[in-house]
C-alpha positions as CSV (number, residue, x, y, z in Angstrom):
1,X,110.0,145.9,-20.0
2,X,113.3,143.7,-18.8
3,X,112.6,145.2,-15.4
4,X,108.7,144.0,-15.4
5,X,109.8,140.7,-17.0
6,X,112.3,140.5,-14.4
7,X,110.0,141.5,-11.6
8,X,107.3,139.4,-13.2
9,X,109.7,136.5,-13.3
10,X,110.3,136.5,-9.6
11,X,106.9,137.0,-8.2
12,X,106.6,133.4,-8.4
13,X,109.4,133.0,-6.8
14,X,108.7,135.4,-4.3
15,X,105.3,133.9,-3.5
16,X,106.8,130.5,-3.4
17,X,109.2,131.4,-0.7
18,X,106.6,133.5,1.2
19,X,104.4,130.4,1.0
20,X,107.5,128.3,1.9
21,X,107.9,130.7,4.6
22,X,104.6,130.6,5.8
23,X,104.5,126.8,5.6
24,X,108.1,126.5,7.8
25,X,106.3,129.2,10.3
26,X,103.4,126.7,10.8
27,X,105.6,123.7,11.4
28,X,108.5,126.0,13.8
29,X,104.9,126.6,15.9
30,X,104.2,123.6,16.3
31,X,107.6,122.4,17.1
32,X,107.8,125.3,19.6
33,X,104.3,125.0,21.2
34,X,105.3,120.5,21.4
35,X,109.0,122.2,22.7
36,X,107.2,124.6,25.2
37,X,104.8,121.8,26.3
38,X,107.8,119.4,26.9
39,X,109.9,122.4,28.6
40,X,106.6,122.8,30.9
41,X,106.5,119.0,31.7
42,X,110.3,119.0,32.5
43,X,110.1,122.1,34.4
44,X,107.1,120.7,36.6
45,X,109.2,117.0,37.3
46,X,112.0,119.0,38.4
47,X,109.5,121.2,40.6
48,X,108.4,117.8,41.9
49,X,111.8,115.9,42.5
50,X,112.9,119.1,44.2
51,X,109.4,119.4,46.1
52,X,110.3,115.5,47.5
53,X,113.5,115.9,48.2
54,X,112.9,119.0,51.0
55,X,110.1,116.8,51.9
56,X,112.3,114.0,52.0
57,X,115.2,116.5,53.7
58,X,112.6,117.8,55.9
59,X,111.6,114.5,57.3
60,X,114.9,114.0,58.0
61,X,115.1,116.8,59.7
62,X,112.2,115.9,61.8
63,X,112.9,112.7,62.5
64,X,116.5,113.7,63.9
65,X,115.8,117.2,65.3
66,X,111.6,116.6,66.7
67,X,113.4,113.3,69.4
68,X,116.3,115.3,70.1
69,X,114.4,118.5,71.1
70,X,111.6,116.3,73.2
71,X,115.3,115.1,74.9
72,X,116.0,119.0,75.9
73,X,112.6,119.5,77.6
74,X,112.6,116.9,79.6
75,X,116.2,118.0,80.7
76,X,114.5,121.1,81.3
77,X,111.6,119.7,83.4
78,X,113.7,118.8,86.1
79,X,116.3,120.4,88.5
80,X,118.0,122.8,88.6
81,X,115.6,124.3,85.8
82,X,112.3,123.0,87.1
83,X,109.7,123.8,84.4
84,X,108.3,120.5,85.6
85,X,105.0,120.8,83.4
86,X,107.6,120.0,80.5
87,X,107.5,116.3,81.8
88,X,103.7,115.9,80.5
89,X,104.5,116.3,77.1
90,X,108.3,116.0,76.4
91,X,108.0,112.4,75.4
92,X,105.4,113.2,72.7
93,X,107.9,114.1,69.8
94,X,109.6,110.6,70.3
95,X,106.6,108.8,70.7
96,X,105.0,110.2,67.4
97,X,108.5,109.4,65.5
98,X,108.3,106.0,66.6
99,X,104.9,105.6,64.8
100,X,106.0,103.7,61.7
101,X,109.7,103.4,62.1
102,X,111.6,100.3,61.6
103,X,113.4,98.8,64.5
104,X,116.6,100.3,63.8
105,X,115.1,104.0,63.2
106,X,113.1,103.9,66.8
107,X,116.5,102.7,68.4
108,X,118.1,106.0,66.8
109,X,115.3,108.3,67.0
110,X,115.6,107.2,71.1
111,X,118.9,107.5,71.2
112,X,119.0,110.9,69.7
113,X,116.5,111.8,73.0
114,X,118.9,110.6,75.1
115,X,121.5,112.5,73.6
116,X,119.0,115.9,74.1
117,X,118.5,115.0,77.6
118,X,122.1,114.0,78.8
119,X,123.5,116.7,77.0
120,X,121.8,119.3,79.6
121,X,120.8,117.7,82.5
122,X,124.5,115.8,82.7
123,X,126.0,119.1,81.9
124,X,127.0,119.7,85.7
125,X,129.5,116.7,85.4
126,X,132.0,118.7,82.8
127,X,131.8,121.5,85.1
128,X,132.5,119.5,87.6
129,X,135.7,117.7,86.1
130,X,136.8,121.3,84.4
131,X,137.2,122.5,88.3
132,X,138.3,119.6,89.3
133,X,141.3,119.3,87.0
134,X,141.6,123.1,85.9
135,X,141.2,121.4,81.9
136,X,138.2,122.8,80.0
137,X,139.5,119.7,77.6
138,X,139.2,116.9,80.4
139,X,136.2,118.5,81.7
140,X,134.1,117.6,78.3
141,X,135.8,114.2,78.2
142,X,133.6,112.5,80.4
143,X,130.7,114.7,80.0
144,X,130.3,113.1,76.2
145,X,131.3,109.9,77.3
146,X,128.7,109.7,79.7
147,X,126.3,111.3,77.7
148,X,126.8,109.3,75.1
149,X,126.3,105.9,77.0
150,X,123.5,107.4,79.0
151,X,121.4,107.9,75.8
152,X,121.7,103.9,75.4
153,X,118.8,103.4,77.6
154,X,116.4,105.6,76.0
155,X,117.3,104.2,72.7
156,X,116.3,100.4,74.4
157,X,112.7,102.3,75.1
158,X,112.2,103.4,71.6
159,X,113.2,100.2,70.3
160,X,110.8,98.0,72.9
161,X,108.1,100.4,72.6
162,X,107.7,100.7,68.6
163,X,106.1,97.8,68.2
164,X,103.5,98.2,70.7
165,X,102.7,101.6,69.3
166,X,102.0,99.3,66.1
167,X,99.6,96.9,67.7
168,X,97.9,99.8,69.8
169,X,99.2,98.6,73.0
170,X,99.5,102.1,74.2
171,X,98.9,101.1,78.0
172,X,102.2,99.2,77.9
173,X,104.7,101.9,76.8
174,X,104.7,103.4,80.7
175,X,105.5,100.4,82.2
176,X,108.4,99.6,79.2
177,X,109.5,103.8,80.3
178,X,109.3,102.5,84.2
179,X,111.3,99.0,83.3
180,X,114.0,101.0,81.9
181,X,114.3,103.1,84.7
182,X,114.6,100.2,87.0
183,X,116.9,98.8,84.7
184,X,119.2,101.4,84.8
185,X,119.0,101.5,88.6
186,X,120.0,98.0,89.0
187,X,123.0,97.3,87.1
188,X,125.9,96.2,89.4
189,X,129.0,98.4,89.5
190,X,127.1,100.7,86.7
191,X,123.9,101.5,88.3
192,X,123.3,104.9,87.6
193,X,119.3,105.9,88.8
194,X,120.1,109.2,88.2
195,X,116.8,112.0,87.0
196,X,114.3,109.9,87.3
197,X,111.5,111.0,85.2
198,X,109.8,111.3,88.9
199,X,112.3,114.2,90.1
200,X,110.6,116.7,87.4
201,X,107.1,116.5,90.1
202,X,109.3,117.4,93.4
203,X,107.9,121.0,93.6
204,X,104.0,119.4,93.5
205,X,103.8,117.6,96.7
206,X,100.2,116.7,95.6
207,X,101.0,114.9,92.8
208,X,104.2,112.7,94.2
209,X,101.8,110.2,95.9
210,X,101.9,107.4,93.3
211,X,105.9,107.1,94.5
212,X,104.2,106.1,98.6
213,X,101.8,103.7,96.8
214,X,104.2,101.8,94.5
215,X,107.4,103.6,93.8
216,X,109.2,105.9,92.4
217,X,109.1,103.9,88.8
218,X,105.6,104.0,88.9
219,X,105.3,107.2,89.3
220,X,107.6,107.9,86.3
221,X,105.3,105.7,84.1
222,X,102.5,107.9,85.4
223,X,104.5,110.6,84.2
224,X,105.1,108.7,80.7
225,X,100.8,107.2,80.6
226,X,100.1,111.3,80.3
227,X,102.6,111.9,77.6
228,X,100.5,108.9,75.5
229,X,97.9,110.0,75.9
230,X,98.8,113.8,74.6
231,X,100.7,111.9,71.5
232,X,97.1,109.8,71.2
233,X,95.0,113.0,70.9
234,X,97.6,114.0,68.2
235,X,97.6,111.2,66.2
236,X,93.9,111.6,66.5
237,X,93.0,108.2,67.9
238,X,89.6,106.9,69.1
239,X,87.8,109.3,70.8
240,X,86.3,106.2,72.8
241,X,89.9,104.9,73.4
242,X,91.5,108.0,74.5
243,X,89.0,109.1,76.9
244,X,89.5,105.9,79.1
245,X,93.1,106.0,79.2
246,X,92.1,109.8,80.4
247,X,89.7,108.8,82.8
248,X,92.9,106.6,84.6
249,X,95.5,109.3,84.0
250,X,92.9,112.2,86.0
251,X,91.9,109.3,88.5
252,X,95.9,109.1,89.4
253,X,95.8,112.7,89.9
254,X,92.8,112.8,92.0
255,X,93.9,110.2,94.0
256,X,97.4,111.4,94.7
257,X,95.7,114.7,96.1
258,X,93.5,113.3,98.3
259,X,96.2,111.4,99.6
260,X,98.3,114.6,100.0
261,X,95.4,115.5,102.0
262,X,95.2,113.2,104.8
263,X,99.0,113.7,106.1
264,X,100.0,111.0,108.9
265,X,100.0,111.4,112.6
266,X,101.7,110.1,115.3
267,X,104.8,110.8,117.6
268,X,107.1,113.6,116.0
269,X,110.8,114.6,117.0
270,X,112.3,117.6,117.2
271,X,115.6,117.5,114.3
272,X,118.2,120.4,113.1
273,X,119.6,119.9,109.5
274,X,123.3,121.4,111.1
275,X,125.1,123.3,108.0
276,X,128.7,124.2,109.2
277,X,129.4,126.1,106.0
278,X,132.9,124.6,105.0
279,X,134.0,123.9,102.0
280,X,134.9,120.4,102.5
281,X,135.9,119.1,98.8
282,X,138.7,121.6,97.9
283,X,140.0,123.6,100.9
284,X,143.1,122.1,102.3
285,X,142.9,119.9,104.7
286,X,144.6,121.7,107.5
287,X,142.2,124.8,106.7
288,X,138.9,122.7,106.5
289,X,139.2,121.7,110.2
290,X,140.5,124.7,111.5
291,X,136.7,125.9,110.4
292,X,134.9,122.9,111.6
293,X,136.1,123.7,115.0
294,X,135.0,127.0,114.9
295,X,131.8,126.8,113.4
296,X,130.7,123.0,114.1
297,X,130.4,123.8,118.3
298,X,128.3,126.7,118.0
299,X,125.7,124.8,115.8
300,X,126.0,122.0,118.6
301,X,125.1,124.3,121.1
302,X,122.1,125.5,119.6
303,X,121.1,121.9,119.4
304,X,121.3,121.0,123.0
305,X,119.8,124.7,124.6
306,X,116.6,123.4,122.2
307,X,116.7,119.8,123.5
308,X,116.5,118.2,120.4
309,X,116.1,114.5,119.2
310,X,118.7,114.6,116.5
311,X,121.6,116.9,114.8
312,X,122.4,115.5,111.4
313,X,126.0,116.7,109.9
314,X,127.5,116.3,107.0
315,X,129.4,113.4,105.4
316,X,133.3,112.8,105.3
317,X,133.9,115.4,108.9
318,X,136.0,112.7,110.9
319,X,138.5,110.0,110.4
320,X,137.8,106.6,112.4
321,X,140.3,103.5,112.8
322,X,138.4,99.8,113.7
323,X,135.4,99.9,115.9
324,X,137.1,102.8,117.8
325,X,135.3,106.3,117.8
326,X,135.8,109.0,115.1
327,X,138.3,111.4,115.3
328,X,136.6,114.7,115.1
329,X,138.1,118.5,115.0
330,X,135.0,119.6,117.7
331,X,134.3,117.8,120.5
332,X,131.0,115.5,120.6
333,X,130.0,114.6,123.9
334,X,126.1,116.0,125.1
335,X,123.3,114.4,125.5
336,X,122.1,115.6,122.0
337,X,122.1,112.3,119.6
338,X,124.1,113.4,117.0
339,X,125.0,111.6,113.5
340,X,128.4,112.8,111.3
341,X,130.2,110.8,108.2
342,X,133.5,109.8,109.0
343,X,136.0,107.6,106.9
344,X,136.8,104.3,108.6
345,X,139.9,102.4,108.4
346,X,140.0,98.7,109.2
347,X,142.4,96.0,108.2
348,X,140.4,94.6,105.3
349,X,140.6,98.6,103.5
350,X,138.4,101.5,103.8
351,X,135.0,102.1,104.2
352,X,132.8,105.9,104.2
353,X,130.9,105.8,107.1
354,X,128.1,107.2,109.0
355,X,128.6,107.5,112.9
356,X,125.9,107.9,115.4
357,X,126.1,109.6,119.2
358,X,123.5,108.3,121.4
359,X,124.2,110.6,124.5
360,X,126.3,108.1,125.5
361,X,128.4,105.6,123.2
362,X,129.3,105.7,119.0
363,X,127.9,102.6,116.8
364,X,128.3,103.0,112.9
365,X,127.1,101.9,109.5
366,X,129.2,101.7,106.0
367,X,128.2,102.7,102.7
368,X,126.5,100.3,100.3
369,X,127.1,102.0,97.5
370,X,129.6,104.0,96.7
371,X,130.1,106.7,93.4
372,X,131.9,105.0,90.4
373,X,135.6,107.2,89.6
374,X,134.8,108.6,92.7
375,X,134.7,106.4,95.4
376,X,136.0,103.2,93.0
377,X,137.2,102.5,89.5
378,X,136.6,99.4,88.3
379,X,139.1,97.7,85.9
380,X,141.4,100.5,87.5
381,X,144.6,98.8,86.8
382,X,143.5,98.8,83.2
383,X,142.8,102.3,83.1
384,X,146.1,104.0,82.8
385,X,144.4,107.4,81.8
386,X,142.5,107.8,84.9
387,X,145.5,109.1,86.5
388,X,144.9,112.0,84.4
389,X,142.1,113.4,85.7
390,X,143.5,113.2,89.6
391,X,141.2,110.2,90.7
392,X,142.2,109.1,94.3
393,X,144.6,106.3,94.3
394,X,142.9,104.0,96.5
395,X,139.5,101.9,96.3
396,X,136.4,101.8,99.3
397,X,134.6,99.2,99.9
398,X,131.2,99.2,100.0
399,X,129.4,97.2,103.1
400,X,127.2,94.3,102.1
401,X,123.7,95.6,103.3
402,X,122.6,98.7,105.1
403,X,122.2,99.1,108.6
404,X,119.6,100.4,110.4
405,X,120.4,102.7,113.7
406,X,118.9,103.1,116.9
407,X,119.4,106.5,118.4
408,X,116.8,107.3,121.7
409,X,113.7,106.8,120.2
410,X,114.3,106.8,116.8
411,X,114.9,104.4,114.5
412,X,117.2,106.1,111.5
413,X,118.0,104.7,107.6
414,X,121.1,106.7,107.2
415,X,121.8,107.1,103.4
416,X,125.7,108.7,103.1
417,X,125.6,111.1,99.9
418,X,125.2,109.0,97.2
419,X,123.3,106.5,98.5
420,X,120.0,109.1,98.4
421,X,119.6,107.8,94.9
422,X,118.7,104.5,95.1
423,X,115.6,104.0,96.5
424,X,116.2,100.2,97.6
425,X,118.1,101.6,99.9
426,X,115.8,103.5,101.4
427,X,113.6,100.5,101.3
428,X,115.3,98.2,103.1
429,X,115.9,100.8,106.1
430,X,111.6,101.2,106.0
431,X,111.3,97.2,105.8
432,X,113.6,97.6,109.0
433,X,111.8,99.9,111.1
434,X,113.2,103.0,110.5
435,X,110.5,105.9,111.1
436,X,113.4,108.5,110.4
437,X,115.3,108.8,107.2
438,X,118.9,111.2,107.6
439,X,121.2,112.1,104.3
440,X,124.5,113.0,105.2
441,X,126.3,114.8,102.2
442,X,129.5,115.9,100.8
443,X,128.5,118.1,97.8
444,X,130.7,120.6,97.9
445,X,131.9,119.0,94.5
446,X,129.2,119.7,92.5
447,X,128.7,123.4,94.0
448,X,127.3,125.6,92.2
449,X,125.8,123.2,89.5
450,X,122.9,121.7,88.4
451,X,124.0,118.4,90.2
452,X,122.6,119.6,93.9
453,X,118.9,119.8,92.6
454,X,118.8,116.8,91.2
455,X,120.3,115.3,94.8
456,X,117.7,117.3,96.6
457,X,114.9,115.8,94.2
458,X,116.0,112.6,95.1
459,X,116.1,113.0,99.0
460,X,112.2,114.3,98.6
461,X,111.4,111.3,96.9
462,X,112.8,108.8,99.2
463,X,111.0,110.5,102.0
464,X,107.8,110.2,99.7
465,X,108.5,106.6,98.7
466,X,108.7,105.4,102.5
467,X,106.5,107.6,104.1
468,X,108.6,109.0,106.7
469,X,110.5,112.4,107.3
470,X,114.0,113.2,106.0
471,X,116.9,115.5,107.3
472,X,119.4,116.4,104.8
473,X,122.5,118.4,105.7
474,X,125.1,119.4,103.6
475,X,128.5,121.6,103.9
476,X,127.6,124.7,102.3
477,X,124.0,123.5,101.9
478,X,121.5,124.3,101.4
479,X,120.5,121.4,104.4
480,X,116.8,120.7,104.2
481,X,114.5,119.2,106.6
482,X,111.5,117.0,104.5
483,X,108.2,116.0,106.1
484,X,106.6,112.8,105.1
485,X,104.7,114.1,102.2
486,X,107.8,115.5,100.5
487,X,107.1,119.1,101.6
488,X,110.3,121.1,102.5
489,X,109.4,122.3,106.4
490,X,112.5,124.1,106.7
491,X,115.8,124.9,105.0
492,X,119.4,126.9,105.2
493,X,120.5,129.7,103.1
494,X,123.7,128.4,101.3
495,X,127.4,129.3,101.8
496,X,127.2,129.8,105.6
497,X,126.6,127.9,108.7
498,X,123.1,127.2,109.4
499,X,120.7,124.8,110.9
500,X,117.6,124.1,109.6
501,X,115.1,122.4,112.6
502,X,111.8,121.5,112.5
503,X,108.8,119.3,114.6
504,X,108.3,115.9,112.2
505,X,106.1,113.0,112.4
506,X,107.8,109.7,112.6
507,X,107.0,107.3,110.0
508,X,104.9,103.7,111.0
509,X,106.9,100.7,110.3
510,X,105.8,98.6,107.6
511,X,106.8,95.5,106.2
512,X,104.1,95.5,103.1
513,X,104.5,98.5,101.3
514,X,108.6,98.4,101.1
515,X,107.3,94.8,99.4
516,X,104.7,96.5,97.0
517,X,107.3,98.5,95.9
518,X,109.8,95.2,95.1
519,X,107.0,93.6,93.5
520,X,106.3,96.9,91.4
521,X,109.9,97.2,90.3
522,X,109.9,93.7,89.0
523,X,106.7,94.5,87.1
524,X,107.9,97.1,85.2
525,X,111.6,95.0,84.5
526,X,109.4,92.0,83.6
527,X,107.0,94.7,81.2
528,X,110.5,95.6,79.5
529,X,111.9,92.1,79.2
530,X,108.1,91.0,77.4
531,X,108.4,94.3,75.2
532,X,111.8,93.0,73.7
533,X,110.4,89.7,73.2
534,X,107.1,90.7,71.6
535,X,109.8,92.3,69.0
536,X,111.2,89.5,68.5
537,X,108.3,87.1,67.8
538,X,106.4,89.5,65.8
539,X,109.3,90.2,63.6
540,X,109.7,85.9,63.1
541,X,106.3,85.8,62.5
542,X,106.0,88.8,59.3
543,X,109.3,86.6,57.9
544,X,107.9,84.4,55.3
């Protein structure tokens, strides 16, 4: 009876705690359904946060890795590489990052294009320096340096052309990409026109006309009006809009063609591009004429049995002292007009030089500009490291203007090595009557790198630019013979002597389109100098 009072006694109990129990179940539910909701909610704002921040992290990414790649393909569009249909669109990337960006951020995003592009197509330059001074260390020294200034310019395109991109005024950007290539051009002592956009079309004749009609910088911002167009159709602009801009872009294309297609006529000349195959940068001195005088004659030779109008040779052959002739280790003294690069000494300093045979008598023309470190170092008293990387001691001057040749009947622009790159050059031989342009090289430095395209590109263009034919010889080549349309008519194999010779047509002379292209050039500078200034005004007029 205890034990059923007992067990009665605690049923009450028993139920109390099991409703208890079933009560505290109810409310821990609750508590664990509010705990699981909250859990959810805190596991989903983390999901987001994270979900932003790789977005975030992945814009970054884009806005630092999408400019620097467009940088590598157009690297890669021109020499030595030459996957030229790169040109068309390796702006695009940039020009889509600019779309938004703040001043500062299109500056950068150009900059890190730059940085893409110098980094290959400047490349040859460290190998260059490593041969030079047997240092893999000094090699890369001015290679980044370089590099790293060079990208300046295509940051000052970004920066003028992201505000245009704001307002729409997508026709402008080409002309900004053309100022800046002018620009660069043109700066004394640090003028530096070096792969221009243009170079990337030198394998497409067809399409190089624009450079005869207004320049090479025109060209270029041909080059940079199809790459807006392709980051147009991307950003998925007005249909209306973008179909003019590519009605213009095709009617360029057209035009160049048919202009490709109605070559000039006239006199020709019979020329040999003469190759002795010497390594004149870093043989000995001794040794490099020994082989000029063996090799040098026997291309001569060939020249007179043909009768031809002109044997171009290389740069930096002879040694000259006043107005005196060159000092040469072959003797020069046909009928055959000959031009060779010789050194001349006089008593105000030094001068490279480019020395003409008539048949009969020498006359001569100095450089007018001559290759920074190279050639010159300005501040060089300053500079104590220089001496480091085995930079001659001494300084050549460059010669005021160029001078224009006569040789027989031609009328010959000589442009000594470096001077091939500057198209002003060029110009003022055409504005002077020459109907002949001749490069005489010294190379041999850059052998074996992607340097030598990129000279090559430019002697086509110059022949382009002026309408008139081009022999280029070079030590250990190749040498190239280049008809007025820019196509290559004949060339050397390199590292051995060789003549390249070919029939050209002489160029017309022509006083207005050496002007055109002056005009054009200030066009696109003037197009730059409006871009910064639109900048500039906007950005006064948005401050309250």
């Amino acid at each position: 009876m205890r034990l059923s009072c007992t067990a009665l006694q605690r049923l009450p109990r028993a139920s109390a705690f099991r409703t208890a129990a079933l009560r505290r179940s109810k409310s821990t539910t609750t508590a664990g359904a509010a705990w699981s909701d909250s859990t959810t909610w805190n596991t989903s704002r983390q999901f987001l946060r994270k979900r932003r921040a790789l977005a975030k992290k992945g814009g970054r990414l884009r806005a630092i890795g999408f400019p620097f790649l467009g940088g590598v393909l157009g690297a890669l569009a021109l020499p030595p590489f030459n996957l030229f249909l790169l040109c068309f669109v390796s702006l695009v990337p940039l020009l889509l990052g600019l779309d938004g960006a703040s001043g500062r951020a299109a500056f950068a995003r150009g900059y890190l294009y730059g940085l893409g592009f110098g980094s290959v197509n400047i490349f040859w330059l460290a190998q260059f320096v490593t041969k030079w001074t047997h240092s893999p260390w000094l090699g890369s020294v001015p290679w980044l340096i370089v590099v790293a200034l060079f990208a300046l310019y295509f940051g000052l395109f970004a920066y003028a052309s992201q505000k245009l991109i704001a307002v729409k005024a997508y026709w402008a950007i080409p002309l900004v990409w053309a100022g800046v290539e002018a620009f660069r051009s043109m700066i004394p002592y640090l003028y530096f026109p070096w792969a221009l956009s243009a170079s990337a079309l030198v394998p497409l004749p067809p399409l190089l006309q624009p450079a005869w009609w207004f320049g090479p910088y025109m060209l270029s911002a041909w080059i940079c009006w199809i790459n807006v167009i392709a980051a147009m159709m991307m950003k998925a602009e007005a249909a209306k809009t973008t179909r003019r801009y590519v009605l213009v872009g095709v009617g360029v294309a057209v035009a160049s063609i048919l202009s490709f297609l109605a070559p000039p006529s006239g006199p020709t000349a019979n020329v040999i591009a003469a190759q002795p195959g010497v390594d004149l940068a870093y043989l000995p001195k001794d040794e490099q004429m020994r082989r000029l005088s063996e090799s040098v004659p026997d291309l001569l030779r060939v020249g007179e049995a043909s009768h031809r109008d002109l044997i171009v040779l290389p740069e930096g052959i002879g040694t000259a002292y006043g107005e005196k002739a060159p000092v040469l280790p072959f003797e020069v003294s046909g009928s055959t007009p000959v031009l060779v690069g010789a050194q001349r000494h006089a008593e105000v300093g030094s001068y490279q030089s480019l020395y003409a045979w008539d048949g009969k008598t020498w006359q001569y023309a100095d450089k007018v500009r001559l290759v920074i470190f190279g050639e010159y170092v300005p501040f060089r008293d300053s500079l104590g490291f220089v001496d480091s990387f085995n930079i001659p001691s001494g300084d050549l001057i460059a010669a005021t203007e160029p001078k224009t040749l006569t040789i027989g009947k031609l009328r010959v622009g000589g442009l000594v090595c470096f001077e091939a790159l500057f198209e002003e050059v060029a110009r003022h031989h055409a504005a002077d009557g020459a109907n002949l342009l001749a490069v005489i090289s010294m190379d041999d430095w850059y052998h074996g790198t992607g340097a030598i395209g990129n000279l090559e590109a430019a002697a086509v263009l110059r022949a382009v630019e002026n309408r008139l034919p081009l022999v280029r010889s070079s030590p250990l080549g190749r040498s190239v013979v280049i008809d007025a349309l820019g196509r290559i008519v004949a060339q050397t194999e390199p590292d051995q002597p060789a003549i390249a010779r070919a029939d050209v047509v002489l160029g017309q002379p022509s006083r207005v389109l050496p002007l055109i292209h002056e005009i054009a050039r200030w066009v696109a500078l003037l197009a730059l100098v409006a871009s910064i200034l639109f900048r500039f005004t906007s950005r006064n007029a948005d401050s309250p």
